[in-house]
Every structure is written in C-alpha cells, then in structure tokens.
CHARMM internal coordinates of N, CA and C (Angstrom, degrees):
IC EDIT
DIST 1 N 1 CA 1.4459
DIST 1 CA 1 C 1.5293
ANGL 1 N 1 CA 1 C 109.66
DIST 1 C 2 N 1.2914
ANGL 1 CA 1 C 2 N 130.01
DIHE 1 N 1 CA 1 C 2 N 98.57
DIST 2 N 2 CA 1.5257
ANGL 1 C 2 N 2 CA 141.33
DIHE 1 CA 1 C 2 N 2 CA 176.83
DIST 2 CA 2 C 1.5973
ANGL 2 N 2 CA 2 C 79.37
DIHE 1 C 2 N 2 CA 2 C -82.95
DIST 2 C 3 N 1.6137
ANGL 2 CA 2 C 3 N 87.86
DIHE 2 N 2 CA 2 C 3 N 166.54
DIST 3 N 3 CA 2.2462
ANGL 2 C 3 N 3 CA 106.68
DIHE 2 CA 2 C 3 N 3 CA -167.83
DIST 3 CA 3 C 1.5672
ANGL 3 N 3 CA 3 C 63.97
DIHE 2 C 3 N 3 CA 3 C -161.60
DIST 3 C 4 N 1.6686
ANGL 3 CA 3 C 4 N 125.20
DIHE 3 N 3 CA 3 C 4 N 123.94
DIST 4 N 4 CA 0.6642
ANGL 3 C 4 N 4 CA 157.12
DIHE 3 CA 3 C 4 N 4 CA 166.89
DIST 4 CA 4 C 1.7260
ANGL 4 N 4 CA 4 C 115.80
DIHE 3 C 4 N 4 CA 4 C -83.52
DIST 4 C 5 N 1.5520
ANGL 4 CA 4 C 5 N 137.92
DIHE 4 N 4 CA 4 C 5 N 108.26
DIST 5 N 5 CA 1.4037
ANGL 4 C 5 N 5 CA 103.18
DIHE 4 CA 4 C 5 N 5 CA -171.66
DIST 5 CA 5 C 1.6237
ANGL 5 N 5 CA 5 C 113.14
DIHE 4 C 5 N 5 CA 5 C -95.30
DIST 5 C 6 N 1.2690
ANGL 5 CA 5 C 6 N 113.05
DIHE 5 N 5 CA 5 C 6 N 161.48
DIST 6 N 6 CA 1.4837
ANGL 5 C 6 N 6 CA 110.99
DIHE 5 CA 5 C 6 N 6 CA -171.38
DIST 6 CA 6 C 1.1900
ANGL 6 N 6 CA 6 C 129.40
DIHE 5 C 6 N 6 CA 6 C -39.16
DIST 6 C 7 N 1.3452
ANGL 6 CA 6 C 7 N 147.10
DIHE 6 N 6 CA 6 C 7 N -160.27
DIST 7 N 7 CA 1.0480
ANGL 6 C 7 N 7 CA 143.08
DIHE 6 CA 6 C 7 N 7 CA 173.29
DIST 7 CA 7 C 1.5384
ANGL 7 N 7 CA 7 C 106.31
DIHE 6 C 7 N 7 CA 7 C -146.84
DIST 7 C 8 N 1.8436
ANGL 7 CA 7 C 8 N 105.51
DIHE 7 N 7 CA 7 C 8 N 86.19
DIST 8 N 8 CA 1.4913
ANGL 7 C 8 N 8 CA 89.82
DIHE 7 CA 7 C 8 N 8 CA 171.55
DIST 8 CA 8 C 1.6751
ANGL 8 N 8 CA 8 C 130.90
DIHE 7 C 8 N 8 CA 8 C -58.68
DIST 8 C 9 N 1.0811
ANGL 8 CA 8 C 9 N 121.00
DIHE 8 N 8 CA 8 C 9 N 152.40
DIST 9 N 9 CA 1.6622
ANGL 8 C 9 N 9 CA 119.15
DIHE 8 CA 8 C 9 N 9 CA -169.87
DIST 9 CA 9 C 2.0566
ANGL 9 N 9 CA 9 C 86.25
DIHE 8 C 9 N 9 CA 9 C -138.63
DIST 9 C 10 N 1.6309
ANGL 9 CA 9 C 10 N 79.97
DIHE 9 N 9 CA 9 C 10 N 140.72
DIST 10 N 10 CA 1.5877
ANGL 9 C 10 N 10 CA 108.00
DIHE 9 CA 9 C 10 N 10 CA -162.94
DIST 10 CA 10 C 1.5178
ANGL 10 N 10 CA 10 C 106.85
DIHE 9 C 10 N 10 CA 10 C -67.54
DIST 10 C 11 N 1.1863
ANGL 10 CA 10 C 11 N 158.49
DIHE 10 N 10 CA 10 C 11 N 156.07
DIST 11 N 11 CA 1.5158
ANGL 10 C 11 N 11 CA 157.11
DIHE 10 CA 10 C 11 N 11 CA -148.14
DIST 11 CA 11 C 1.2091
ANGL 11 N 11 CA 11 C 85.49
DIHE 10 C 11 N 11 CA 11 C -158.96
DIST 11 C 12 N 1.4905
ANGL 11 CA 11 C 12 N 109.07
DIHE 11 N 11 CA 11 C 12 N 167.42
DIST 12 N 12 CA 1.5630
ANGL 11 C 12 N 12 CA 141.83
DIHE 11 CA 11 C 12 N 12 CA 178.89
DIST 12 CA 12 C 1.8111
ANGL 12 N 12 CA 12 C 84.97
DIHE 11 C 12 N 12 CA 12 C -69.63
DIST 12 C 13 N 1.0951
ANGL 12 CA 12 C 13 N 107.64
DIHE 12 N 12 CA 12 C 13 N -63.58
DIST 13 N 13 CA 1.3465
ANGL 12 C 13 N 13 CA 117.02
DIHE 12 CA 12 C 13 N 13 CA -168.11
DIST 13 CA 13 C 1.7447
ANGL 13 N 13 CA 13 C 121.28
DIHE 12 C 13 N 13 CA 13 C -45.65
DIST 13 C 14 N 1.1223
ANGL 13 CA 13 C 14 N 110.43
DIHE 13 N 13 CA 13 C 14 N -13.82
DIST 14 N 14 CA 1.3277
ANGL 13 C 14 N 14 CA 115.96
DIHE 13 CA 13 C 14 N 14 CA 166.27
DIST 14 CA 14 C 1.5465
ANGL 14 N 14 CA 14 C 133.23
DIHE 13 C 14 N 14 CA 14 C -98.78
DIST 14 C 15 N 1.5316
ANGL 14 CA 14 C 15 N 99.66
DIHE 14 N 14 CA 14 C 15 N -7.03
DIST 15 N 15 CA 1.2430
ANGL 14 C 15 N 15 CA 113.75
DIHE 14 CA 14 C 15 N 15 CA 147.25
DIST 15 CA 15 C 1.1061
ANGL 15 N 15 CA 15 C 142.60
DIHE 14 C 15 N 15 CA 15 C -67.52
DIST 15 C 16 N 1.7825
ANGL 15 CA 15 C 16 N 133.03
DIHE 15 N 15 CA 15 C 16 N 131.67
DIST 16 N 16 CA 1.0696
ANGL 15 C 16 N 16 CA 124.11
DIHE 15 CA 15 C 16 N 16 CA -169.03
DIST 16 CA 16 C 1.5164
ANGL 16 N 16 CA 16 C 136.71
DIHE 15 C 16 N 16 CA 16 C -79.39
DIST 16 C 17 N 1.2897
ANGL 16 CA 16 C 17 N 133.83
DIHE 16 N 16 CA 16 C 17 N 112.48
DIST 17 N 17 CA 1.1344
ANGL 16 C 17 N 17 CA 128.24
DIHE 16 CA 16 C 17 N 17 CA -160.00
DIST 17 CA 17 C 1.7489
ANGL 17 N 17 CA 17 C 112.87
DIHE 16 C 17 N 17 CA 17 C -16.00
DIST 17 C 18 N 1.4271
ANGL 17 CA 17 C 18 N 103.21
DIHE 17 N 17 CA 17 C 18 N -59.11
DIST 18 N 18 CA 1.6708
ANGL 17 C 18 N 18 CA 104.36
DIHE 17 CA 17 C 18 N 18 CA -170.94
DIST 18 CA 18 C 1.1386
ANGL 18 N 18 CA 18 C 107.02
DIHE 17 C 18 N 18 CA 18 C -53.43
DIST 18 C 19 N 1.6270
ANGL 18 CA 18 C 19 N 137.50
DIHE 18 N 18 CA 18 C 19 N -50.14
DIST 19 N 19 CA 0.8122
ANGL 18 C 19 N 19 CA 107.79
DIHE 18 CA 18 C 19 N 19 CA -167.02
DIST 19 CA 19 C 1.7180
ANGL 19 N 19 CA 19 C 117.93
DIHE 18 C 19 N 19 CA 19 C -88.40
DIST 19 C 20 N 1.0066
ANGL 19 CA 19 C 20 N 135.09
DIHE 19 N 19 CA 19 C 20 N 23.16
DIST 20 N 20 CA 1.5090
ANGL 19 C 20 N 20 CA 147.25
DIHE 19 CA 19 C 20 N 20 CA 141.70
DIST 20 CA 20 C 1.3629
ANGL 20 N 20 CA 20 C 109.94
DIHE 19 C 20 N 20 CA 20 C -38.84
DIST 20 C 21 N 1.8946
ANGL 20 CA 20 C 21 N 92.79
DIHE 20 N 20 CA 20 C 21 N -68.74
DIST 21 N 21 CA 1.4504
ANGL 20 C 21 N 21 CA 100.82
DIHE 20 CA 20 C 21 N 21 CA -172.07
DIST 21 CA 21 C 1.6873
ANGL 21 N 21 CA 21 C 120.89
DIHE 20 C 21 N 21 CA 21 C -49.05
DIST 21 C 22 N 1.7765
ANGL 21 CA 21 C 22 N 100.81
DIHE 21 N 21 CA 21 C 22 N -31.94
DIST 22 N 22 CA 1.3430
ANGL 21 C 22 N 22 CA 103.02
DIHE 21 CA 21 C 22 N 22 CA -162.81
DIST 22 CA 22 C 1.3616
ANGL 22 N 22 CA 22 C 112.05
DIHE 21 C 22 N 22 CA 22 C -74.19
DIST 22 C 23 N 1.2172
ANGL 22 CA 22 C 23 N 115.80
DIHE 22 N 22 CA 22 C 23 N -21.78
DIST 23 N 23 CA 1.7387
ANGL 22 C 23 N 23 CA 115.08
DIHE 22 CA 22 C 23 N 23 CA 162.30
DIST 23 CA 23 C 0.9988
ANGL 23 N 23 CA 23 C 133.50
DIHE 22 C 23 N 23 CA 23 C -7.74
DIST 23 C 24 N 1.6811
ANGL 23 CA 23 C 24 N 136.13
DIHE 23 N 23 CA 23 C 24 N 124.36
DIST 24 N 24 CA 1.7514
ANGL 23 C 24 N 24 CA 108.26
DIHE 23 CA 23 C 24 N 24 CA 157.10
DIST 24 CA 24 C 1.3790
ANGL 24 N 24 CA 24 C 112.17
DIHE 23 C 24 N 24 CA 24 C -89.30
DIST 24 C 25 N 1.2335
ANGL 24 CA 24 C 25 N 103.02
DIHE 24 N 24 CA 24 C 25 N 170.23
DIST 25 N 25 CA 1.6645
ANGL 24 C 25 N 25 CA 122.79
DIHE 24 CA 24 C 25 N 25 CA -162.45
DIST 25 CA 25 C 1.7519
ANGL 25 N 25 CA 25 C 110.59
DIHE 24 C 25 N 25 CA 25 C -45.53
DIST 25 C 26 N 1.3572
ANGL 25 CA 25 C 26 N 92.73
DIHE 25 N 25 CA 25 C 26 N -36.43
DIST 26 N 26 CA 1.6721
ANGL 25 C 26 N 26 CA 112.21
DIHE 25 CA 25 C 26 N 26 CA -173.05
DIST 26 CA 26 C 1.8065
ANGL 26 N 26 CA 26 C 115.12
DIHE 25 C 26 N 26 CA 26 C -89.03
DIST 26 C 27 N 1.5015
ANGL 26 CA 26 C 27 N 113.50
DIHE 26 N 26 CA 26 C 27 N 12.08
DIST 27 N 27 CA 1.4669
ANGL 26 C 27 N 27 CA 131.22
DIHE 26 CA 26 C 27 N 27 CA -168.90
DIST 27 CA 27 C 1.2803
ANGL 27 N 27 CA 27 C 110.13
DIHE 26 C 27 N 27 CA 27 C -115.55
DIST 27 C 28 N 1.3422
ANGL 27 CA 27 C 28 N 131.03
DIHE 27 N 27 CA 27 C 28 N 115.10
DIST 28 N 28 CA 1.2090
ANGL 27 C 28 N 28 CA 140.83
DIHE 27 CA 27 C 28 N 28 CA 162.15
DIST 28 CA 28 C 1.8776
ANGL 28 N 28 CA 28 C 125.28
DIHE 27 C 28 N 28 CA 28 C -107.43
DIST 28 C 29 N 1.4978
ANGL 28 CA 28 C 29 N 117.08
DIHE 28 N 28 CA 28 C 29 N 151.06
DIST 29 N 29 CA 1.1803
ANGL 28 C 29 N 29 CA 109.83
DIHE 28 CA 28 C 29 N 29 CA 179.47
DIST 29 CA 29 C 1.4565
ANGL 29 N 29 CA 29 C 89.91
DIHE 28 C 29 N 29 CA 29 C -114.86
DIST 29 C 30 N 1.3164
ANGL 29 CA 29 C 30 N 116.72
DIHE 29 N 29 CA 29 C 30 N 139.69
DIST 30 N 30 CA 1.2885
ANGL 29 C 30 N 30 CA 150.31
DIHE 29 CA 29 C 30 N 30 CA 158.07
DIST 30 CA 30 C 1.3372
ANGL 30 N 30 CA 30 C 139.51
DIHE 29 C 30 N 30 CA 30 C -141.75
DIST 30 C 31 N 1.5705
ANGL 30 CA 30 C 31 N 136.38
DIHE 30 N 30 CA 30 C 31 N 164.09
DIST 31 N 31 CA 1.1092
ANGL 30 C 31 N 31 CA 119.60
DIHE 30 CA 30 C 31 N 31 CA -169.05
DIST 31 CA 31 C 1.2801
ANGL 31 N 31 CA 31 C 124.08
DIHE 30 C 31 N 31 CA 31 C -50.60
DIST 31 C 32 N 1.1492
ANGL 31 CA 31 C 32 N 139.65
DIHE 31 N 31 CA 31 C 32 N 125.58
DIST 32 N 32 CA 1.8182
ANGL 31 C 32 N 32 CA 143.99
DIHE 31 CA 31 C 32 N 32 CA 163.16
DIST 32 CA 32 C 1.7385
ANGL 32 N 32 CA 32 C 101.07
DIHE 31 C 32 N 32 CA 32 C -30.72
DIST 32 C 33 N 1.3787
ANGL 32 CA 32 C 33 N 102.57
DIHE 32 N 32 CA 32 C 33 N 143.73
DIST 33 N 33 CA 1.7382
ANGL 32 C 33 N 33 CA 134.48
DIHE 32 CA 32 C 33 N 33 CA -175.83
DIST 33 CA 33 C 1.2095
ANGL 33 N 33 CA 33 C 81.92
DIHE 32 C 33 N 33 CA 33 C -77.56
DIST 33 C 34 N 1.7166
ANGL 33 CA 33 C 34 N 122.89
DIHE 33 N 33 CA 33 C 34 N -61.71
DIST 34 N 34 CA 1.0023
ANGL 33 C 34 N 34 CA 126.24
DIHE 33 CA 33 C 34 N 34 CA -155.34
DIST 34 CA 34 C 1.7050
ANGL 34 N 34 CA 34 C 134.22
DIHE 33 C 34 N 34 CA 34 C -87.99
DIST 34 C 35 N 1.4261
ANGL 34 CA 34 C 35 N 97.67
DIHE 34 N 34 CA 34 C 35 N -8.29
DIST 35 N 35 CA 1.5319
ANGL 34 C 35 N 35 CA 108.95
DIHE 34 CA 34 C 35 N 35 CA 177.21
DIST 35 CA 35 C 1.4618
ANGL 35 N 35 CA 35 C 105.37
DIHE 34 C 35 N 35 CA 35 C -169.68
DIST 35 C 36 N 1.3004
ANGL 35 CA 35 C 36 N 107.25
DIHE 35 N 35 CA 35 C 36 N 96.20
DIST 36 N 36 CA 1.4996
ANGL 35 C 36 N 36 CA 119.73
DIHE 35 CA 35 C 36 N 36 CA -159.20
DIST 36 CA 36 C 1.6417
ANGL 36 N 36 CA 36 C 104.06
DIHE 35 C 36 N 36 CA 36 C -79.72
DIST 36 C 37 N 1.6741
ANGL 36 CA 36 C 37 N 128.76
DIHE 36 N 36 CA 36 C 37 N 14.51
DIST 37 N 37 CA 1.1526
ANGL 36 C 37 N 37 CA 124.85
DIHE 36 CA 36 C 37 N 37 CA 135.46
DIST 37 CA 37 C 1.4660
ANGL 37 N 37 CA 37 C 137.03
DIHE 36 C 37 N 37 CA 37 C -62.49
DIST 37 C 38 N 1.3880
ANGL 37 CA 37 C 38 N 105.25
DIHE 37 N 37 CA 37 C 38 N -17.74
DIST 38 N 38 CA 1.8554
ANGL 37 C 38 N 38 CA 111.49
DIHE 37 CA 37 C 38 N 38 CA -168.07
DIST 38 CA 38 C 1.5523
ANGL 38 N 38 CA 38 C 99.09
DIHE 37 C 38 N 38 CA 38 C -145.23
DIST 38 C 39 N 1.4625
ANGL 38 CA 38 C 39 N 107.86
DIHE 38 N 38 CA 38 C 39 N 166.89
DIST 39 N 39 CA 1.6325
ANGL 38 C 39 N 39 CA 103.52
DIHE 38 CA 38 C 39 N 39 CA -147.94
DIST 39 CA 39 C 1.4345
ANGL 39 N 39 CA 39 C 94.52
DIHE 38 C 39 N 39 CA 39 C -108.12
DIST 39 C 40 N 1.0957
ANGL 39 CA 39 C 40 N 110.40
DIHE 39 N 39 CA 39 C 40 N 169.95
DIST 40 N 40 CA 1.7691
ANGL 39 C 40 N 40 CA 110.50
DIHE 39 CA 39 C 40 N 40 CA -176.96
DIST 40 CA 40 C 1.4889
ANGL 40 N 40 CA 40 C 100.04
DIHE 39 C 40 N 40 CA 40 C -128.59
DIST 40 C 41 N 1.3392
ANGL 40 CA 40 C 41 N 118.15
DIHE 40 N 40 CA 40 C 41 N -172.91
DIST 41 N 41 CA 1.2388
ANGL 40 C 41 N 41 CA 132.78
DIHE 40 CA 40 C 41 N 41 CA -167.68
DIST 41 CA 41 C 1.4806
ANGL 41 N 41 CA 41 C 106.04
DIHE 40 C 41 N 41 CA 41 C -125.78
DIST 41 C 42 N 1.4270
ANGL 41 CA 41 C 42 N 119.40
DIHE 41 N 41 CA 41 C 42 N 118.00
DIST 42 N 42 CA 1.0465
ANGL 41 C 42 N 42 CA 125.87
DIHE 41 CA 41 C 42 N 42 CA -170.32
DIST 42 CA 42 C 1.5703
ANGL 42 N 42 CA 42 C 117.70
DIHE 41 C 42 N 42 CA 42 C -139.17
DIST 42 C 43 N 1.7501
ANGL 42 CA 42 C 43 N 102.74
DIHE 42 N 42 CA 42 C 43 N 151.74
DIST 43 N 43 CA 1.5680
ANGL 42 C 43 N 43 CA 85.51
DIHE 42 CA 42 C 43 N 43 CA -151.22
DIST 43 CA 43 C 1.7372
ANGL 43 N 43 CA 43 C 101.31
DIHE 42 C 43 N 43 CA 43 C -102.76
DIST 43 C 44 N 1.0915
ANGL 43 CA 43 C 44 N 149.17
DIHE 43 N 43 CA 43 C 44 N 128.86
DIST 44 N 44 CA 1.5265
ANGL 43 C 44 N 44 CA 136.07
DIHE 43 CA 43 C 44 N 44 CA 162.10
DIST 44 CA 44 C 1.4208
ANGL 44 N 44 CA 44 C 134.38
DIHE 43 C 44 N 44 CA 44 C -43.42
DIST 44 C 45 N 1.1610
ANGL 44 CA 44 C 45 N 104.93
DIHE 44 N 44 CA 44 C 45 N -5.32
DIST 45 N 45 CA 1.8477
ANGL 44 C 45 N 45 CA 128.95
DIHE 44 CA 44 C 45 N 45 CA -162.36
DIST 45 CA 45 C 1.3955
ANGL 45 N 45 CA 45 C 97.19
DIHE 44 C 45 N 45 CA 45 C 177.52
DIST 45 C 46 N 1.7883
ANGL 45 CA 45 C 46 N 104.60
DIHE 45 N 45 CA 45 C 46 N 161.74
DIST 46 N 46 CA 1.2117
ANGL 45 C 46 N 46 CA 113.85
DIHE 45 CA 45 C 46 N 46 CA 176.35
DIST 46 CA 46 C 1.4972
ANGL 46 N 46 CA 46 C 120.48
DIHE 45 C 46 N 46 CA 46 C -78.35
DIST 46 C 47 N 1.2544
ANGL 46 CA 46 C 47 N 112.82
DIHE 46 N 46 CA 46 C 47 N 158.36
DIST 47 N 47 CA 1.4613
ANGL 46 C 47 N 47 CA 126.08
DIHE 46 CA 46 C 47 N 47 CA -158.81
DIST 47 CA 47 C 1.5260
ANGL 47 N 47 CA 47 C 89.93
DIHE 46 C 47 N 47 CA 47 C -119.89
DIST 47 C 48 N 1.8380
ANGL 47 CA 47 C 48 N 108.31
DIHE 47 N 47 CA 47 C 48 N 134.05
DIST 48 N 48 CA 1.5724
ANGL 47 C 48 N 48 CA 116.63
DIHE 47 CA 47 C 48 N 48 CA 169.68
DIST 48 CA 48 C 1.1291
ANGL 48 N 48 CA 48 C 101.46
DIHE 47 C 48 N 48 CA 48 C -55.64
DIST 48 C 49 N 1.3100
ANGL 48 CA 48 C 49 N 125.41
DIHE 48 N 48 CA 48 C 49 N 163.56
DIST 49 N 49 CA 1.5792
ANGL 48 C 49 N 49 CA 143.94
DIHE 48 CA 48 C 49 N 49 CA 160.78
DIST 49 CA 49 C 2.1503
ANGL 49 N 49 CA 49 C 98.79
DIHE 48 C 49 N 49 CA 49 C -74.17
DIST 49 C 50 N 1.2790
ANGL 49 CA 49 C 50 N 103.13
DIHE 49 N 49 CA 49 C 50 N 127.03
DIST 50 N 50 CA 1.5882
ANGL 49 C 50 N 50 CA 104.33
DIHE 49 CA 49 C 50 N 50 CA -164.60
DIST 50 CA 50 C 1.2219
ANGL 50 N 50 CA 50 C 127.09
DIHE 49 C 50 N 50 CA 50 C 87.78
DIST 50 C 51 N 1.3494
ANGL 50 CA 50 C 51 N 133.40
DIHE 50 N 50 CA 50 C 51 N 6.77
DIST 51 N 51 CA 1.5051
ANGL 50 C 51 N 51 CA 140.49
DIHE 50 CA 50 C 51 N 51 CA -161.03
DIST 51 CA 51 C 1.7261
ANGL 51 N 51 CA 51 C 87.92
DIHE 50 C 51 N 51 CA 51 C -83.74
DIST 51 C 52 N 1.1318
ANGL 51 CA 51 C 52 N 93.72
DIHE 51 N 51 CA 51 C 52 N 141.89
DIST 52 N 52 CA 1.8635
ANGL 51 C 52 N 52 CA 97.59
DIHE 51 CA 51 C 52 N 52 CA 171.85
DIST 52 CA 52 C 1.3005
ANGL 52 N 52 CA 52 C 101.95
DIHE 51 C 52 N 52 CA 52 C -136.69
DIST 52 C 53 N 1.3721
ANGL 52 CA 52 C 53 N 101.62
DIHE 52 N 52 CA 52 C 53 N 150.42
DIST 53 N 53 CA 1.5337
ANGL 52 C 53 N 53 CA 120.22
DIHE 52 CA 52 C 53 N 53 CA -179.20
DIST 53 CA 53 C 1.4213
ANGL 53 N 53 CA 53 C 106.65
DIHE 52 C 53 N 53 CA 53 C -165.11
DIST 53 C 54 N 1.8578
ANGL 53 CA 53 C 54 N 99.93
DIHE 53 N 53 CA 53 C 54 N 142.64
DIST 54 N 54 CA 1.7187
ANGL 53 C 54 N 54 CA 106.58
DIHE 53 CA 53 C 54 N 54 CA -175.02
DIST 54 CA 54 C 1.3915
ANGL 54 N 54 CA 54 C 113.97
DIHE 53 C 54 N 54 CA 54 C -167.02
DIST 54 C 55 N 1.2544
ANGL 54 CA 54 C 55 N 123.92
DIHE 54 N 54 CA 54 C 55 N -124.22
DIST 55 N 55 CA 1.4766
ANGL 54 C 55 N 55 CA 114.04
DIHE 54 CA 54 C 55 N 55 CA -28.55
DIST 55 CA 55 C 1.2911
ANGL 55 N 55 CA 55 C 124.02
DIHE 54 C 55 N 55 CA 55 C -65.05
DIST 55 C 56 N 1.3232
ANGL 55 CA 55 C 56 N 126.79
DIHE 55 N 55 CA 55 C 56 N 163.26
DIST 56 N 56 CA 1.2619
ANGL 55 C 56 N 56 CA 150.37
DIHE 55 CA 55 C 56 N 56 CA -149.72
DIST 56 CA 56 C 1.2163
ANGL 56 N 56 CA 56 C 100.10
DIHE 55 C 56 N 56 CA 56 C -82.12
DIST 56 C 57 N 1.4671
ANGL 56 CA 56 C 57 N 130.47
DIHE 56 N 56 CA 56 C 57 N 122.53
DIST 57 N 57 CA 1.3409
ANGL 56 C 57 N 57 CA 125.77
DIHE 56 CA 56 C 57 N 57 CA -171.29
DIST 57 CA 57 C 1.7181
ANGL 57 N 57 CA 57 C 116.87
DIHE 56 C 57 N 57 CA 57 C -133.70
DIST 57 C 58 N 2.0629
ANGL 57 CA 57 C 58 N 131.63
DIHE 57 N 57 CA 57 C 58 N 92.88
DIST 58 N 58 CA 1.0916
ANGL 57 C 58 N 58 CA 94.25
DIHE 57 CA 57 C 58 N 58 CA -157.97
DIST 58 CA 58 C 1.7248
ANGL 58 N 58 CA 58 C 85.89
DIHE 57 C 58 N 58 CA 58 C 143.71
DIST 58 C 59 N 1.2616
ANGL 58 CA 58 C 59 N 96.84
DIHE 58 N 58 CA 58 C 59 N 177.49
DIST 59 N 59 CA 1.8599
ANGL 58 C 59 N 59 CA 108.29
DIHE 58 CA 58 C 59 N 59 CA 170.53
DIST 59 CA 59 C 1.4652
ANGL 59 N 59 CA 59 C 126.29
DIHE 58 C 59 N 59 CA 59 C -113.06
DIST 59 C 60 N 1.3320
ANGL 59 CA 59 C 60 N 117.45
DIHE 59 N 59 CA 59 C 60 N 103.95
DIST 60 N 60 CA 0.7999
ANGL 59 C 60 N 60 CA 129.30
DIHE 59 CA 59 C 60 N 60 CA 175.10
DIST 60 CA 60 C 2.1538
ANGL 60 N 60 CA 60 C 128.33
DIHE 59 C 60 N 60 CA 60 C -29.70
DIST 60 C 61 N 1.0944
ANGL 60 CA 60 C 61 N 103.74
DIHE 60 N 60 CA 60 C 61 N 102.97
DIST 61 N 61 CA 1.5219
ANGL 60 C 61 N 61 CA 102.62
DIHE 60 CA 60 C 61 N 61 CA -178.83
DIST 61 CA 61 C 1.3834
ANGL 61 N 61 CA 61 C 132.72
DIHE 60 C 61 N 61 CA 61 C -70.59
DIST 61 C 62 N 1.0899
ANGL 61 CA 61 C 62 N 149.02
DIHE 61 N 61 CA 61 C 62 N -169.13
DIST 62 N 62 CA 1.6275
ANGL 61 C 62 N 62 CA 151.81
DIHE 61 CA 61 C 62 N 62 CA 146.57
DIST 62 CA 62 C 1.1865
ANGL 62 N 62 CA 62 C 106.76
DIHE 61 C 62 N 62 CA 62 C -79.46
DIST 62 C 63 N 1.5246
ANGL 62 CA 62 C 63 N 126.67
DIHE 62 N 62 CA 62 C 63 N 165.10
DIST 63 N 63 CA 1.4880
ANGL 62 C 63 N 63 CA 110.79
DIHE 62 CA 62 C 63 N 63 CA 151.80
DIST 63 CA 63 C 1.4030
ANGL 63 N 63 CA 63 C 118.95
DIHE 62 C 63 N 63 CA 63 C -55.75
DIST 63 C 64 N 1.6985
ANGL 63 CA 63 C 64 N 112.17
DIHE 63 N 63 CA 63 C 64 N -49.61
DIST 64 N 64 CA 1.3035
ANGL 63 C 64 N 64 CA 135.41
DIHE 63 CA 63 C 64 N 64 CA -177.71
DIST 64 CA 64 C 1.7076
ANGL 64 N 64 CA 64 C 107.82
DIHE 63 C 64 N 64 CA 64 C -46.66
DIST 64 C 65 N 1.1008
ANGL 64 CA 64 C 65 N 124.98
DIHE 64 N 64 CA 64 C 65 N 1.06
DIST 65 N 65 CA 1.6317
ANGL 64 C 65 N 65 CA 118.69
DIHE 64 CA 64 C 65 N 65 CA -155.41
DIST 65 CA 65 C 1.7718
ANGL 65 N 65 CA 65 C 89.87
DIHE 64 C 65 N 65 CA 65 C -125.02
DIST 65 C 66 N 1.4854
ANGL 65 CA 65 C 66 N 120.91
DIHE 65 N 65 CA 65 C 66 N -23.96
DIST 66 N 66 CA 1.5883
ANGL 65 C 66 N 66 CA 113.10
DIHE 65 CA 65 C 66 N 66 CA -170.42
DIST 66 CA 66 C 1.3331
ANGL 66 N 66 CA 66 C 107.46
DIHE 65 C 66 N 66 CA 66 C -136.38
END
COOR INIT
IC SEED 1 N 1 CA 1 C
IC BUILD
C-alpha cells in the first residue's frame, strides 16, 4: 500500500502583493506550461526584446542555472 502525499500547487494567493504590483500591464500569472503545480509568467501581447520591469526581488541566476 504506497499513500501518495498531495501535491501542493502554487495559487495567486501565495504570491506576494509587491510582486503583483510589479507586473506590467501586459503580464499575467497563471498556471506553468511546464509544471502545472506552480504558476508561470505569461505575456498577453508581445513584449519588446529589453523591456524591464520590477523591482527585482530574489537571487539572481545564470542562464546556465534555469
């Protein structure tokens, strides 16, 4: 008998207000393509190449690392 344990999956609600706020207008969080436990970042329209938005909250990665 395996007992499998749940699988929490990430909510709006566990996000932190700021970074809501830090959104641009054209940025939505919704479930991940890639792991439909945790939410991804998705765009409503296309995004320039260089567009920045923040502030940056967190540790900075490599490409090589994500």
């Amino acid at each position: 008998n395996t007992t499998e344990s749940p699988v929490a999956v990430e909510t709006l609600d566990d996000v932190p207000e700021h970074v809501l706020r830090g959104l641009p207008e054209d940025v939505r969080l919704f479930p991940s393509a890639v792991d439909k436990t945790r939410l991804g970042v998705w765009a409503t329209k296309s995004i320039l190449k260089g567009k920045k938005f923040g502030p940056f909250v967190g540790d900075k990665k490599k490409r090589s690392q994500v």
